[in-house]
C-alpha positions as CSV (number, residue, x, y, z in Angstrom):
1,X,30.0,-18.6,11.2
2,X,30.7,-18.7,14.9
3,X,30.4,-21.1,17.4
4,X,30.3,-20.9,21.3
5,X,31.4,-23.5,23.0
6,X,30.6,-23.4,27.3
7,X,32.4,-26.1,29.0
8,X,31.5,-26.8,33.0
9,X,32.3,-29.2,35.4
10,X,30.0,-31.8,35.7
11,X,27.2,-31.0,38.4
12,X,28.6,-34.6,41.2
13,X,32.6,-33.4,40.5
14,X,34.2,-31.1,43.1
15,X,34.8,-27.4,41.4
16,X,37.4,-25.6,44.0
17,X,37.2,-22.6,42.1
18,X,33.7,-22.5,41.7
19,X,33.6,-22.8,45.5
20,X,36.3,-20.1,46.1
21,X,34.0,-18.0,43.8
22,X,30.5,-18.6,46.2
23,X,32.7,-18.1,49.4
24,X,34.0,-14.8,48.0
25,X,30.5,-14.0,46.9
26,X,28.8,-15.0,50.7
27,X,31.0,-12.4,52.2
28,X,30.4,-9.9,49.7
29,X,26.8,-10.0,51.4
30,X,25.3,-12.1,48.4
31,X,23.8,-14.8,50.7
32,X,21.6,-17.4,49.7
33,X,23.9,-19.1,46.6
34,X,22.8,-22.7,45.9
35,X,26.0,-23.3,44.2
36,X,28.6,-22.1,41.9
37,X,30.1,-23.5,39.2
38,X,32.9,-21.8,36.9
39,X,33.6,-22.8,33.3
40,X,35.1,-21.7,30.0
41,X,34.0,-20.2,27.1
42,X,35.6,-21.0,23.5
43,X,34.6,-19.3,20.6
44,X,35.1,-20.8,17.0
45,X,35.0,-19.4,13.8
46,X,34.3,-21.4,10.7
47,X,33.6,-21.3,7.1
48,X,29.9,-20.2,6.8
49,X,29.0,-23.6,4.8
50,X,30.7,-25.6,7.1
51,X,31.3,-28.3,5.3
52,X,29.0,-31.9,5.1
53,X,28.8,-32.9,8.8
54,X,30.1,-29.9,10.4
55,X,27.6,-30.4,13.4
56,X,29.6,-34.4,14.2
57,X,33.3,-32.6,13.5
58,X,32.2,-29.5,16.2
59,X,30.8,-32.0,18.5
60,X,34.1,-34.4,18.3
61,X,36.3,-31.1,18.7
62,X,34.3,-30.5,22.1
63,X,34.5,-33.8,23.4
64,X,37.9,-35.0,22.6
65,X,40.1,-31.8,22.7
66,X,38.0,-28.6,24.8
67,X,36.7,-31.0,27.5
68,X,37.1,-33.8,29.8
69,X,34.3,-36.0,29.5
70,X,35.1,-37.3,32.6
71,X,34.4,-34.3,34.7
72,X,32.9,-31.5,32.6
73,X,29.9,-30.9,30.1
74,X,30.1,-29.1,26.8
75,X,27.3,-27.5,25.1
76,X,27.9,-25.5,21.3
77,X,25.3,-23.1,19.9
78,X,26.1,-21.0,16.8
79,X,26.1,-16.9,17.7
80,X,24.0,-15.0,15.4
């Protein structure tokens, strides 16, 4: 089974790349941008059962090793 984790910053903390991105973007002619905010993707395979509790082990993996809670998000979904 696969997983895809998508970790951003958070929404109130300063993203200098995301802001390097929009300026980039603004004088490409692509006025109009609210905002920009860029991220990483992980992707994780694991044993189609999973295991008891695979769902708390994933979410524990996101939190304490692929993100900073401090200043960015996570979200996991399973690819089909």
């Amino acid at each position: 089974m696969k997983i895809i984790v998508t970790v951003t910053p958070k929404k109130n903390v300063l993203d200098p790349q995301g802001a390097a991105v929009q300026h980039a973007l603004e004088s490409q002619d692509f006025p109009g941008l609210k905002a920009v905010h860029v991220g990483k993707i992980i992707e994780l395979e694991i044993d189609e059962q999973g295991g008891a509790g695979w769902e708390e082990r994933i979410d524990r993996i996101c939190r304490d090793l692929l993100s900073n809670p401090v200043i960015e998000d996570y979200r996991w979904e399973k690819a089909s």
